[in-house]
N, C-alpha and C positions, 0 to 999 in steps of 0.2 A: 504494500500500500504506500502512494505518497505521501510524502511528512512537505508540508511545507514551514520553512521556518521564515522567523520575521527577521530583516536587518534592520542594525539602526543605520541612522543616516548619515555622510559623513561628519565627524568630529573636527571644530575648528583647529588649528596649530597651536601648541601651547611651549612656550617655551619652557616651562618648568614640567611639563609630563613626565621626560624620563627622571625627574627628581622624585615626582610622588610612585611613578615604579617601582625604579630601585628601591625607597624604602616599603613598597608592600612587599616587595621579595624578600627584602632582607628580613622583616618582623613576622612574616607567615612560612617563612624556608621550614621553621622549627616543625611543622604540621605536614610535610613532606620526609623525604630521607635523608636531607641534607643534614640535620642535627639534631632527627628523635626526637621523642615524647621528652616532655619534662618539661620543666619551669624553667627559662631561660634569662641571662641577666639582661637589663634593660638599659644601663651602662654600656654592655658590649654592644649591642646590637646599635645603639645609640654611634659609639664611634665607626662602629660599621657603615649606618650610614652618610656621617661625615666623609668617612673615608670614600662614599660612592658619588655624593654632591661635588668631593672637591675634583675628583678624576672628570665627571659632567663637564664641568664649570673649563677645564683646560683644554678638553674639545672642544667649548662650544668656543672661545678666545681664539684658539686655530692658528694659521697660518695669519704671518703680520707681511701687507705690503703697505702698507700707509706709515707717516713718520709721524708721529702721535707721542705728546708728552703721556709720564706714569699715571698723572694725578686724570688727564683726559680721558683715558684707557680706564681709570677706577670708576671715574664718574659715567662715563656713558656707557661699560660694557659689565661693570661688577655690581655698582651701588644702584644704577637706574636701574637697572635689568632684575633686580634682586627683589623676592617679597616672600616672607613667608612662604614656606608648602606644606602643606597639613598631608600627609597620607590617609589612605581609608584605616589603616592600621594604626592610628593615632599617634604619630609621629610629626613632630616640627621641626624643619631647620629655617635658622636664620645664618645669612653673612653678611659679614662686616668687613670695610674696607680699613687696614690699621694705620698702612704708613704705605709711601708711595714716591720712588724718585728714577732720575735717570727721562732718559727718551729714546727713540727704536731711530735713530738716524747717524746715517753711515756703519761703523761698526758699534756704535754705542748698544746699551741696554738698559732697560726698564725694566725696574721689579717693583710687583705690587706685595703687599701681605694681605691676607684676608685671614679672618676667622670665621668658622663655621659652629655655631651655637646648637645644638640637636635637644629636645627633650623627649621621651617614650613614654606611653601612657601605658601604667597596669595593663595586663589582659588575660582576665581569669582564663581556667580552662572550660571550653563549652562542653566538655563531657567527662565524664572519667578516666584519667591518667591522659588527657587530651594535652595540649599543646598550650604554653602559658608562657607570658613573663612581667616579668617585676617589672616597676615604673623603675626610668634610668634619666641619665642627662650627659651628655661629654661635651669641651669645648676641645676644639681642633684646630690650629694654625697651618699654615700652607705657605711658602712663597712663591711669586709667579713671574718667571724670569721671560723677557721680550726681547727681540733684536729683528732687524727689517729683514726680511726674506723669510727668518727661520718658523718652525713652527712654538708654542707657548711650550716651556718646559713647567715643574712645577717640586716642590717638594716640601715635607713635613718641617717645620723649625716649632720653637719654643714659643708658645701664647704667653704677651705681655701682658701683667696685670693691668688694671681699669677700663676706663669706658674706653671706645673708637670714640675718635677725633669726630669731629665735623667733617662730616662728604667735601670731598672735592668739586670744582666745579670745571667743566669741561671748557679746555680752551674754543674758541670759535674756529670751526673748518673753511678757508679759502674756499670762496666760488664762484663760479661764472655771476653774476646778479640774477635775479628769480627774471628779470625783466632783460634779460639780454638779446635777446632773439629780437625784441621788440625795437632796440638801441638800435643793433643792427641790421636791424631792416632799415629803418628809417636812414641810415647813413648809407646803403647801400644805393639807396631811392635817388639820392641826391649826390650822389659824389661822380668825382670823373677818374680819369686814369690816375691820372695825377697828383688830386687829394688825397686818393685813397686812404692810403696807410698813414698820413696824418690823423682824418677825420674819424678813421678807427678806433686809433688810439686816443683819440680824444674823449670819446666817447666811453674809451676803458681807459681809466687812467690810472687805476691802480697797481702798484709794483709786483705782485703775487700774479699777475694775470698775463699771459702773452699774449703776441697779435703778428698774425701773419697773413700779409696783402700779395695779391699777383694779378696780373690781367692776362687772360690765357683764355687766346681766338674771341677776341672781343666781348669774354665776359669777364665779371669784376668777383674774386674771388676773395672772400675776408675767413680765418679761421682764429676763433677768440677762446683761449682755452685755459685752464687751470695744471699742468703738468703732473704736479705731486697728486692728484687728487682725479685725473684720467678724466678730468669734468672738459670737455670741448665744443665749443659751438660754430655750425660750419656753413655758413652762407653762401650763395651765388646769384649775382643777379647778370642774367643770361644777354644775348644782345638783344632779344624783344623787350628787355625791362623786366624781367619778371623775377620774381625774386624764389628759388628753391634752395631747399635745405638735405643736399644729398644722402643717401645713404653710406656708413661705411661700416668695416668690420669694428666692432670696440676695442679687440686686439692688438690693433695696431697703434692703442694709446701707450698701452706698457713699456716700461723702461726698455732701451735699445730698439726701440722700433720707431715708425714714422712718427708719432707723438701730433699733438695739435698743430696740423700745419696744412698749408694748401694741397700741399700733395695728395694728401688722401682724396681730393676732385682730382689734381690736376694728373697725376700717375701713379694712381692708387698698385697697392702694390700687388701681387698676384701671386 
């Protein structure tokens, strides 16, 4: 006979999912083979899943290609990204960002600390000789070492007494202006061979920002772009006048490659 069964429907992304995971694995293993019946301590299981948040937390960090100070990095990828996770299994972590210096540019490196705060809630046995553990709690430290290309390493050090400090606050990211396209159209509309690359750069005049002009078969090519940060923006106003916005690969933004510049219109590369 058929069985139909019901699904549910997809599940939004969470970034802390495999945090509440990990610790239902880790506080119901005891009710499998993994570590038998019995009353299990809520301390251990506690830095256990400390110990499962903080290995999380150095994946999700990953691979570093942006040059980003420590305190940047704590504020917008540790502290903002961070909140409580309750498990079904009655477990809480918190972290905390402690101390933070250094920067991911050239060969330099950025270390952050963090602490990961765990509490476990009693959890009688639901039957005879069933599967149980005591309420626990562990505080865990971690350092999290940065350098540009490589990926986040990380390892156990010694938890400072007292409170974490005050959050950092995230330096401001270089970028093209929300309204650039707009700039650049409008310069485009009006300029001749000639102004070009003045009127460009007038228009961008900021030092963090490049600008590169060419006239190539009678159209006027401007490419306004951010370097460090792969941000580029690439105009063309054709010899009808009309102003389009090519396509190209994003690829070719990466270090050692064509980077923000006419070429990706004018001899893009293949």
């Amino acid at each position: 006979m058929n069985r139909t069964r019901a699904t549910a429907g997809p599940k939004p992304p969470s970034r802390h999912r495999p945090v509440r995971w990990a610790l239902a694995v880790l506080l119901l293993a005891s009710a499998g083979c993994g570590r038998g019946f019995g009353e299990e301590s809520g301390d251990a299981l506690a830095r256990d899943a400390a110990a499962a948040e903080a290995k999380q937390l150095n994946t999700e960090l990953g691979h570093r290609n942006r040059v980003r100070d420590a305190g940047s990095i704590a504020a917008a990828e540790i502290v903002q990204q961070a909140q409580d996770a309750t498990s079904d299994a009655g477990a809480t972590v918190r972290r905390e960002a402690l101390a933070w210096s250094g920067r991911t540019a050239g060969n330099e490196r950025a270390t952050v600390d963090v602490r990961f705060v765990v509490t476990v809630e009693e959890r009688p046995p639901v039957s005879v000789g069933g599967a149980s553990n005591t309420a626990g709690e562990a505080t865990v430290c971690y350092r999290y070492e940065f350098q540009l290309y490589r990926y986040t390493t990380y390892r156990e050090i010694d938890c400072p007494s007292g409170a974490a400090p005050p959050p950092p606050t995230a330096a401001p990211v270089p970028r093209v202006p929300e309204d650039g396209q707009k700039r650049l159209t409008a310069v485009l509309r009006t300029a001749t061979p000639q102004t070009l690359a003045g009127a460009v750069r007038a228009a961008f005049p900021q030092g963090w920002i490049t600008v590169d002009t060419t006239v190539h078969e009678g159209a006027l090519v401007a490419a306004v772009g951010v370097p460090a940060e792969r941000d580029c923006l690439l105009l063309v106003r054709t010899p009808a006048g009309k102003i389009e916005s090519p396509g190209y690969d994003r690829i070719w933004l990466e270090p050692g490659e064509t980077g923000c510049r006419t070429g990706l219109y004018v001899s893009p590369p293949r």
